[in-house]
Residue frames as a rotation matrix with the C-alpha (Angstrom) as fourth column:
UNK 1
0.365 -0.048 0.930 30.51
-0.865 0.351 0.358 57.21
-0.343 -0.935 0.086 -52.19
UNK 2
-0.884 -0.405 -0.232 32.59
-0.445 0.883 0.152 53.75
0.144 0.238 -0.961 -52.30
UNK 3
0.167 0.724 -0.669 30.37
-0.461 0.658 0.596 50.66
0.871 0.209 0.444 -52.70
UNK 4
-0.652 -0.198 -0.732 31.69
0.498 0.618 -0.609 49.26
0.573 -0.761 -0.304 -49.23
UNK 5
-0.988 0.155 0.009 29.56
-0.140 -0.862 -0.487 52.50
-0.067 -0.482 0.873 -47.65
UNK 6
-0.555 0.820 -0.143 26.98
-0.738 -0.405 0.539 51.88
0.384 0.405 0.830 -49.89
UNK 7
-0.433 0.153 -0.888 26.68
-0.068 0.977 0.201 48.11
0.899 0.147 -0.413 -48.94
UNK 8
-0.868 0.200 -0.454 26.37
0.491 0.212 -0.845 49.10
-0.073 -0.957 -0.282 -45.12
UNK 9
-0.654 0.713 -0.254 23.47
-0.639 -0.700 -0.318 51.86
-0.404 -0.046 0.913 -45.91
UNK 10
-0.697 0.620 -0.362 21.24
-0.354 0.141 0.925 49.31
0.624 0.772 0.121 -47.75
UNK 11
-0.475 0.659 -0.583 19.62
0.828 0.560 -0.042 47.70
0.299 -0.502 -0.811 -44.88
UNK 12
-0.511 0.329 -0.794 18.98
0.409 -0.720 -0.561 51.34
-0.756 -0.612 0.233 -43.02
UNK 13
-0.873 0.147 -0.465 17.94
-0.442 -0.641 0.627 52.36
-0.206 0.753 0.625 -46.69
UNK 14
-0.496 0.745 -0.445 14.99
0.129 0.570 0.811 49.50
0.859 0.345 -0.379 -46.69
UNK 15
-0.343 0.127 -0.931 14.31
0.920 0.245 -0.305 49.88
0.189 -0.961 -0.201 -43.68
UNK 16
0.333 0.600 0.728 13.21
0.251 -0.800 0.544 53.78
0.909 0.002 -0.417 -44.87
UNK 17
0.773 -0.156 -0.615 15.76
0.539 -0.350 0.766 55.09
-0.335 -0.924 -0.186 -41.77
UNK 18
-0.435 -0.876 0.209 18.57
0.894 -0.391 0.220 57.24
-0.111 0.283 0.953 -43.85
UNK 19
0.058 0.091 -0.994 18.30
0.493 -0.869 -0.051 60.97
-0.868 -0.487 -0.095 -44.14
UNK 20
0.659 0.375 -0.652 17.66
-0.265 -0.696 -0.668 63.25
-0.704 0.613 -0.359 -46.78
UNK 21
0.463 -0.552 -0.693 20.72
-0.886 -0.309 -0.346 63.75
-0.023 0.775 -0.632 -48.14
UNK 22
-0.615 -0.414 0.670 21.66
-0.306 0.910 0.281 59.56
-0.726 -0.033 -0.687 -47.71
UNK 23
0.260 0.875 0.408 18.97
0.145 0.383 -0.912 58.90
-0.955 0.296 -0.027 -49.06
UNK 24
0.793 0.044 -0.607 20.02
-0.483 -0.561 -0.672 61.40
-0.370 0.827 -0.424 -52.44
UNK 25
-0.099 -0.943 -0.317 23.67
-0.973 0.024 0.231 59.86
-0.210 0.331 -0.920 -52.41
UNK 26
-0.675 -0.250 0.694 22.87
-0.190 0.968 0.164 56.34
-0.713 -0.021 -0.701 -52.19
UNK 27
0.857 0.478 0.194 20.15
0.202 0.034 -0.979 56.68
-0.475 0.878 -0.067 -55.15
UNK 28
0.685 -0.359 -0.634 22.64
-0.728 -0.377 -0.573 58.35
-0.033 0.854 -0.520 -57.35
UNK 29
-0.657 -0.718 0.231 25.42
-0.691 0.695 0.196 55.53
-0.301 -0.031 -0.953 -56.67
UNK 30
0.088 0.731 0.676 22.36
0.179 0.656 -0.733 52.92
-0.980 0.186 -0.073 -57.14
UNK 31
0.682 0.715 -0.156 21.71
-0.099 -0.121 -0.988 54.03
-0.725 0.689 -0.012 -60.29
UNK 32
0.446 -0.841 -0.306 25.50
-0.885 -0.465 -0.012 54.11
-0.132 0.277 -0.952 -61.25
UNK 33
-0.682 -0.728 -0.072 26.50
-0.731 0.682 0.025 50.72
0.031 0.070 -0.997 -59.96
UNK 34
0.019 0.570 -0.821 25.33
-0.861 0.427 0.276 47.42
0.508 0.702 0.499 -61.04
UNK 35
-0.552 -0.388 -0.738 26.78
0.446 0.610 -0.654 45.38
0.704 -0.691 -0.163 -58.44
UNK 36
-0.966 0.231 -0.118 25.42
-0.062 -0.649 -0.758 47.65
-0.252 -0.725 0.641 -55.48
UNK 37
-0.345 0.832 -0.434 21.55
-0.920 -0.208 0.333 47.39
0.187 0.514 0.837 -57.55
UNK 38
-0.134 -0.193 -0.972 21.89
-0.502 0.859 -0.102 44.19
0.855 0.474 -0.212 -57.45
UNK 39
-0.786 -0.327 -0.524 22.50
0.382 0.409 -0.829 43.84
0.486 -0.852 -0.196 -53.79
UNK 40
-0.880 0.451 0.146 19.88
-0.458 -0.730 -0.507 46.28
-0.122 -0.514 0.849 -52.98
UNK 41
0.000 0.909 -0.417 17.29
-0.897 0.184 0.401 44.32
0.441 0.374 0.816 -54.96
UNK 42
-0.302 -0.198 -0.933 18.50
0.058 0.973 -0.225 40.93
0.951 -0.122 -0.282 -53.56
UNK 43
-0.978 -0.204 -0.039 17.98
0.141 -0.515 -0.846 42.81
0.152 -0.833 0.532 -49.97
UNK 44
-0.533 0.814 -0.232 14.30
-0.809 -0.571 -0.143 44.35
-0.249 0.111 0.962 -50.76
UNK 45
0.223 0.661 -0.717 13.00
-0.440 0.724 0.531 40.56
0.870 0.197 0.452 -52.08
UNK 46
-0.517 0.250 -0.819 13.92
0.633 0.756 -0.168 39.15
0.577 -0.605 -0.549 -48.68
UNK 47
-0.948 0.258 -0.188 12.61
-0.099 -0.798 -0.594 42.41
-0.304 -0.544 0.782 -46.91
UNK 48
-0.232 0.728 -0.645 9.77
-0.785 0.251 0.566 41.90
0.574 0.638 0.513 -49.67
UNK 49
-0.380 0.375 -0.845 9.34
0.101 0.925 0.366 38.09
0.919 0.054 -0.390 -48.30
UNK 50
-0.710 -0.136 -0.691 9.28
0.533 0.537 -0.654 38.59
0.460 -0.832 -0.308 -44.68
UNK 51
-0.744 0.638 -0.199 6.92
-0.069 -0.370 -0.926 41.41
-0.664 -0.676 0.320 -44.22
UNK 52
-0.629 0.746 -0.217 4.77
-0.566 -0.248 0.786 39.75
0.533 0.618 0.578 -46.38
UNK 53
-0.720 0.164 -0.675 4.07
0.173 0.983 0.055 36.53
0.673 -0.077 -0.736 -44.24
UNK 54
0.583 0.711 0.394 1.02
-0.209 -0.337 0.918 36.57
0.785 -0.617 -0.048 -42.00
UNK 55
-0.673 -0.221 0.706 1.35
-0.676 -0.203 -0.708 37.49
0.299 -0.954 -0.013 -38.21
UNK 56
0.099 0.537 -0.838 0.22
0.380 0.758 0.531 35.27
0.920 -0.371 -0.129 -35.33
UNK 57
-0.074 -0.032 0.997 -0.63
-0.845 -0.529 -0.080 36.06
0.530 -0.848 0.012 -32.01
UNK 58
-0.749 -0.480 -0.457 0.42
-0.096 0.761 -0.642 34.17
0.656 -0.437 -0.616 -29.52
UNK 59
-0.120 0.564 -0.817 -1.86
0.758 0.583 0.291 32.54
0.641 -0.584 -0.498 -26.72
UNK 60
0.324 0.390 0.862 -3.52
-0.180 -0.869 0.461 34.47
0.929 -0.304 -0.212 -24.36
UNK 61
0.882 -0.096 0.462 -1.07
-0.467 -0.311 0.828 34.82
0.064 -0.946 -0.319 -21.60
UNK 62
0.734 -0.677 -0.044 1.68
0.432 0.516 -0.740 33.03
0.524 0.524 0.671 -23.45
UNK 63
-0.323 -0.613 0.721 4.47
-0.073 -0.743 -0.665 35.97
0.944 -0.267 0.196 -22.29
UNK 64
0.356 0.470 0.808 2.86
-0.863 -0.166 0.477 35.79
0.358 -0.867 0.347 -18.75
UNK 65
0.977 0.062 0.203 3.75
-0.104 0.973 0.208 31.90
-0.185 -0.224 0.957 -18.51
UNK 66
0.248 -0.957 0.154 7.41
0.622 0.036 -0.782 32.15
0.742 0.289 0.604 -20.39
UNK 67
0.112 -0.561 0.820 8.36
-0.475 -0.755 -0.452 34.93
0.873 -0.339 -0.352 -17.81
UNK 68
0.624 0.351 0.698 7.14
-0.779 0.213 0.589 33.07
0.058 -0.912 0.406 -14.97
UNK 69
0.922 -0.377 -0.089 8.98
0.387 0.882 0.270 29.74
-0.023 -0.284 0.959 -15.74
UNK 70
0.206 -0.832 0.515 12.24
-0.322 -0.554 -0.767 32.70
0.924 -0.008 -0.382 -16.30
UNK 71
0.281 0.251 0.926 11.60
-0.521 -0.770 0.367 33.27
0.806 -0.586 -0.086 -12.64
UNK 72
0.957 0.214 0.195 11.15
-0.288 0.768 0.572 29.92
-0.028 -0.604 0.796 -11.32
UNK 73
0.846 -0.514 0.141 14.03
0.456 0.560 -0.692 28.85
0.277 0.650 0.708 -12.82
UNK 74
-0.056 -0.827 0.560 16.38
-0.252 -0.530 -0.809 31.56
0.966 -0.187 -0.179 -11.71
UNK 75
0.217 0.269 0.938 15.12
-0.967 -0.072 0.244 31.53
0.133 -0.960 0.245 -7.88
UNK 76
0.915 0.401 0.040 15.26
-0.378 0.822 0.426 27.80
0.138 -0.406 0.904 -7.79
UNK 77
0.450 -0.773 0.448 18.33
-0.618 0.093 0.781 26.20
-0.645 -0.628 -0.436 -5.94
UNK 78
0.390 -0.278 -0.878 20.67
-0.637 0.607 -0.475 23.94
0.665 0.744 0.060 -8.02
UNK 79
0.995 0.065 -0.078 21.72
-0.015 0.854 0.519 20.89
0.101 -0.515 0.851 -6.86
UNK 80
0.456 -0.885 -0.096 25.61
-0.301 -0.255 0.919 20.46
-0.838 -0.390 -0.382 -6.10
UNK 81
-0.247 -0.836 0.490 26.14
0.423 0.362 0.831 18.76
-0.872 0.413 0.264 -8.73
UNK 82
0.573 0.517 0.637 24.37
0.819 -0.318 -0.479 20.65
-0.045 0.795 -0.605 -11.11
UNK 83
0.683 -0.569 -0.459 27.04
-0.186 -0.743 0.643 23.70
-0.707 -0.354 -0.613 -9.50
UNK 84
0.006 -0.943 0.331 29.88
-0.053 0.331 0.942 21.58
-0.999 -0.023 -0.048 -11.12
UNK 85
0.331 0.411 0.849 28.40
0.751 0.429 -0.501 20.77
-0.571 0.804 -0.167 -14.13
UNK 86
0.784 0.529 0.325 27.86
0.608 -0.549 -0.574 23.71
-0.125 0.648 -0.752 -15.53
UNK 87
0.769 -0.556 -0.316 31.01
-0.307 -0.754 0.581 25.67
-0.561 -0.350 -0.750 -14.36
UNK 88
0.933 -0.322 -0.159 33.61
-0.111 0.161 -0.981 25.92
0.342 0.933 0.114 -16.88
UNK 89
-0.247 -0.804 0.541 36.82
-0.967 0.168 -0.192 26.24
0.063 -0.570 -0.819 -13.71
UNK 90
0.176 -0.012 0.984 35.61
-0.762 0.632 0.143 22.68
-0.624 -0.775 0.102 -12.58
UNK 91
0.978 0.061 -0.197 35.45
-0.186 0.674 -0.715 21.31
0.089 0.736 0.671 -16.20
UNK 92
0.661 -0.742 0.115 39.16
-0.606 -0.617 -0.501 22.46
0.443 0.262 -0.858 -16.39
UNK 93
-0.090 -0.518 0.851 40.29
-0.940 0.327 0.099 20.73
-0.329 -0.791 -0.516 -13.08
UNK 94
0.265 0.499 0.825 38.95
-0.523 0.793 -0.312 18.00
-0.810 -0.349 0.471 -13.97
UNK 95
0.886 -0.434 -0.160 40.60
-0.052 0.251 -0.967 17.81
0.460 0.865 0.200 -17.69
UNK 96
-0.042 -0.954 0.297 44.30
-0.870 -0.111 -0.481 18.70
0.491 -0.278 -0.825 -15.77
UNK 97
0.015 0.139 0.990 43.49
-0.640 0.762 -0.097 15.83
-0.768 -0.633 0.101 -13.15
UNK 98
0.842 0.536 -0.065 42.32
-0.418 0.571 -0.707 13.82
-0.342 0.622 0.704 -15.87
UNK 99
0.668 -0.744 -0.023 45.68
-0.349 -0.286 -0.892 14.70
0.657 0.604 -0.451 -18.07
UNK 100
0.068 -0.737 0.673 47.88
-0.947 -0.260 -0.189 14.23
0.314 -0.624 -0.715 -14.98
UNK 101
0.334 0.176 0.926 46.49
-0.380 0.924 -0.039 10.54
-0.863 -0.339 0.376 -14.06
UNK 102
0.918 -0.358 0.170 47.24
0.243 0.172 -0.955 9.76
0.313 0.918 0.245 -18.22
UNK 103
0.494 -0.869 0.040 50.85
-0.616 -0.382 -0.689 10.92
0.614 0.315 -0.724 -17.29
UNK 104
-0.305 -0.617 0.725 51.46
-0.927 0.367 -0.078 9.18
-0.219 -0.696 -0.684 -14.16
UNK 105
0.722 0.348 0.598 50.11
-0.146 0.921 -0.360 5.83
-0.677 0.173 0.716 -15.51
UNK 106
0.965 -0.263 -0.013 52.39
-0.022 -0.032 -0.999 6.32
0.263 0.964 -0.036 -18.52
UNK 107
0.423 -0.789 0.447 55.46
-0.645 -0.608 -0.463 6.85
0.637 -0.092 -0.765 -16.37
UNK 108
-0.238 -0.596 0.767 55.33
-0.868 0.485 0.108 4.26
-0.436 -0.639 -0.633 -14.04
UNK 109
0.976 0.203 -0.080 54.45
-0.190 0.607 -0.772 1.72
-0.108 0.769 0.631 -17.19
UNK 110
0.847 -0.514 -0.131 57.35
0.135 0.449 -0.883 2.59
0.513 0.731 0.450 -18.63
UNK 111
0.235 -0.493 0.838 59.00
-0.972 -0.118 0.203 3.02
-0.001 -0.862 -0.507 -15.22
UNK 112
0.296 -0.111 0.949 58.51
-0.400 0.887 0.229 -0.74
-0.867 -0.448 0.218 -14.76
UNK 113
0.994 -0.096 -0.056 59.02
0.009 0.576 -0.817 -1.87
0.111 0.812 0.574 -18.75
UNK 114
0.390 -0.920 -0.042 62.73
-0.449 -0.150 -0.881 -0.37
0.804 0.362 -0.471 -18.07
UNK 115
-0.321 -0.628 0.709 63.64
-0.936 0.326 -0.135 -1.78
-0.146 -0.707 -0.692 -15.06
UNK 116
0.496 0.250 0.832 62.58
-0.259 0.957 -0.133 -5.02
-0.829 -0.149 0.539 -16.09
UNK 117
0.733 -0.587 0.344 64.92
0.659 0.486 -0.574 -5.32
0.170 0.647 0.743 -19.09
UNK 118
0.073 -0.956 0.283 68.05
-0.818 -0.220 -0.531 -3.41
0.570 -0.193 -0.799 -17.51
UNK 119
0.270 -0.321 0.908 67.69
-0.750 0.522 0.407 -6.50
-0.605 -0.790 -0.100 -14.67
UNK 120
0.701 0.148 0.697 68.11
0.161 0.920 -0.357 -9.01
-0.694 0.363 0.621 -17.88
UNK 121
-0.307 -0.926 -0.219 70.88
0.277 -0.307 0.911 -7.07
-0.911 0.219 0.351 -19.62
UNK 122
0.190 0.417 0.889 68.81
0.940 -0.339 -0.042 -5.49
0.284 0.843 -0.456 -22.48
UNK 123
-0.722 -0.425 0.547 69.86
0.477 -0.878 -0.053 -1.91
0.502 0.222 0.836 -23.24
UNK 124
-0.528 0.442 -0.726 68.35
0.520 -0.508 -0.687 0.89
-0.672 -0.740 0.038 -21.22
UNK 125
0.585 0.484 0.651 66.02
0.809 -0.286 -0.514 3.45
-0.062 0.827 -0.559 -23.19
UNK 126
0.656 -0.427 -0.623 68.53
-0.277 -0.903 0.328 5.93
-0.703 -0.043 -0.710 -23.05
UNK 127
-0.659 -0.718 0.225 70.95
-0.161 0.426 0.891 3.15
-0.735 0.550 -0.396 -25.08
UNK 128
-0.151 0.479 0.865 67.79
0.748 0.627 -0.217 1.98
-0.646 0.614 -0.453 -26.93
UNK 129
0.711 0.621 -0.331 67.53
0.506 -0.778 -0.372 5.61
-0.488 0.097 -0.867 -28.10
UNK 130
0.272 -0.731 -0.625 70.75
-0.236 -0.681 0.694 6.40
-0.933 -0.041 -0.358 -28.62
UNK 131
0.938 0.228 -0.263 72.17
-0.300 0.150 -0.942 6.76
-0.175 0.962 0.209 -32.49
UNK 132
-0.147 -0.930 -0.336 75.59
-0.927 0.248 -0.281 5.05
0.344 0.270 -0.899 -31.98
UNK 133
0.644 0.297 -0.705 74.82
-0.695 0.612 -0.377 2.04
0.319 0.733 0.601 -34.15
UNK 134
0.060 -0.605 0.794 77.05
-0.396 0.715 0.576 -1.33
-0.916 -0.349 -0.197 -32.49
UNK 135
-0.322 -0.438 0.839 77.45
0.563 0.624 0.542 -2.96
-0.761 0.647 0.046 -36.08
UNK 136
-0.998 -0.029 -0.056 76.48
-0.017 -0.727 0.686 -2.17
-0.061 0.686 0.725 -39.50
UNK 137
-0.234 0.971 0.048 73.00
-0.176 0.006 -0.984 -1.20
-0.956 -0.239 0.169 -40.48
UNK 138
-0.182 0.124 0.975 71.49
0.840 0.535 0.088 -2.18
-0.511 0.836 -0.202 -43.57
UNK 139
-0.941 -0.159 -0.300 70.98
0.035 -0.925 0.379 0.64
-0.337 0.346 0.875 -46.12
UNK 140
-0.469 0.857 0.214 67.32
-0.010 -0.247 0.969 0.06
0.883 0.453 0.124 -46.59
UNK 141
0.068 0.862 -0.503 66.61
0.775 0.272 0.571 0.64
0.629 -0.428 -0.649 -43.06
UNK 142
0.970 0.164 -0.179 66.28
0.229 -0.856 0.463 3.66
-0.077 -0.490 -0.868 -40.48
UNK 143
0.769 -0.621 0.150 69.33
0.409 0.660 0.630 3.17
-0.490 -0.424 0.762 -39.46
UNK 144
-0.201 -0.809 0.552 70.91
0.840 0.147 0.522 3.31
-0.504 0.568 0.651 -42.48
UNK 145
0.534 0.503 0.679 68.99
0.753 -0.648 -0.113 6.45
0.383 0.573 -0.725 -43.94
UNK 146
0.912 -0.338 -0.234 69.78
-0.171 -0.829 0.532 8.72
-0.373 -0.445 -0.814 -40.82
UNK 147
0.353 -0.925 0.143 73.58
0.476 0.309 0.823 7.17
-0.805 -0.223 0.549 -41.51
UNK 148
-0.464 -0.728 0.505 73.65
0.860 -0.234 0.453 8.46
-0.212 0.644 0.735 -44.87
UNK 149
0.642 -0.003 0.766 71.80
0.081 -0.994 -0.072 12.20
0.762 0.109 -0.638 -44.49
UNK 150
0.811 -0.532 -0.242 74.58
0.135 -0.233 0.963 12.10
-0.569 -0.814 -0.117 -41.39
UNK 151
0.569 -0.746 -0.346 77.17
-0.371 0.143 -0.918 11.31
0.734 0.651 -0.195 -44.25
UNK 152
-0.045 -0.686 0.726 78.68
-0.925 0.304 0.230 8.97
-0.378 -0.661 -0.648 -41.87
UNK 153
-0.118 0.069 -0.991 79.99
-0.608 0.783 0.127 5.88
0.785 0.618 -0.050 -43.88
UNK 154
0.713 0.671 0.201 79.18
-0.624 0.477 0.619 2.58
0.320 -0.567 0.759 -42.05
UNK 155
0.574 -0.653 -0.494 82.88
0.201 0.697 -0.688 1.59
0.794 0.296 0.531 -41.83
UNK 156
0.955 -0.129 0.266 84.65
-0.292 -0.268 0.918 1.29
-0.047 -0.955 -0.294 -38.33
């Protein structure tokens, strides 16, 4: 058997739930592979820790009280807003709404920033954007970079 097989059989193999003949194959691979031994023994000392630790019994009627407050809890009306809260459509609307007020605040900002400098002759944002440069640019600034990966020389 491959060691990926073996790796899944080790829990069912502590756990004293494999069949005969699993049982035979995954000894004889155990005994073969050092890696796989390894894992098995690393497997059997937590298996080892946990059913060594002492049991507690819970409170008398403990399971009687946790079911009940289940109960209460399901049966009991929510409040309207508790409805919203919790619902993952309303979270949604409420991000898009959110998202949509952030856009239209942004737009008619810079609605008003442009029409207040086109009424004073300052360049629109379509000119303020545009890459055809009115004089020269210096060569240590934007400008001048894009100009020379454009290979466009700075003479007119």
């Amino acid at each position: 058997m491959k060691c990926s097989q073996i790796r899944k059989m080790i829990s069912p193999y502590v756990d004293d739930e494999l069949g005969p003949d699993d049982k035979k194959a995954f000894a004889s691979h155990i005994a073969d592979c050092p890696g796989c031994k390894k894992e098995l023994e690393e497997i059997q000392s937590v298996h080892q820790f946990f059913t060594s630790t002492e049991r507690y019994e819970a409170p008398l009627g403990f399971s009687t009280r946790v079911m009940a407050r289940i109960e209460e809890r399901e049966q009991a009306p929510s409040s309207f807003w508790g409805f919203f809260t919790l619902q993952p459509a309303f979270l949604r609307v409420v991000e898009v709404a959110f998202a949509l007020v952030i856009f239209m605040i942004g737009a008619l900002s810079g609605n008003m920033l442009v029409a207040n400098r086109t009424s004073g002759g300052e360049p629109t944002v379509e000119q303020s954007f545009s890459l055809d440069l009115p004089g020269a640019t210096p060569p240590d600034s934007v400008g001048g970079a894009y100009m020379r990966l454009a290979g466009v020389s700075d003479e007119r």
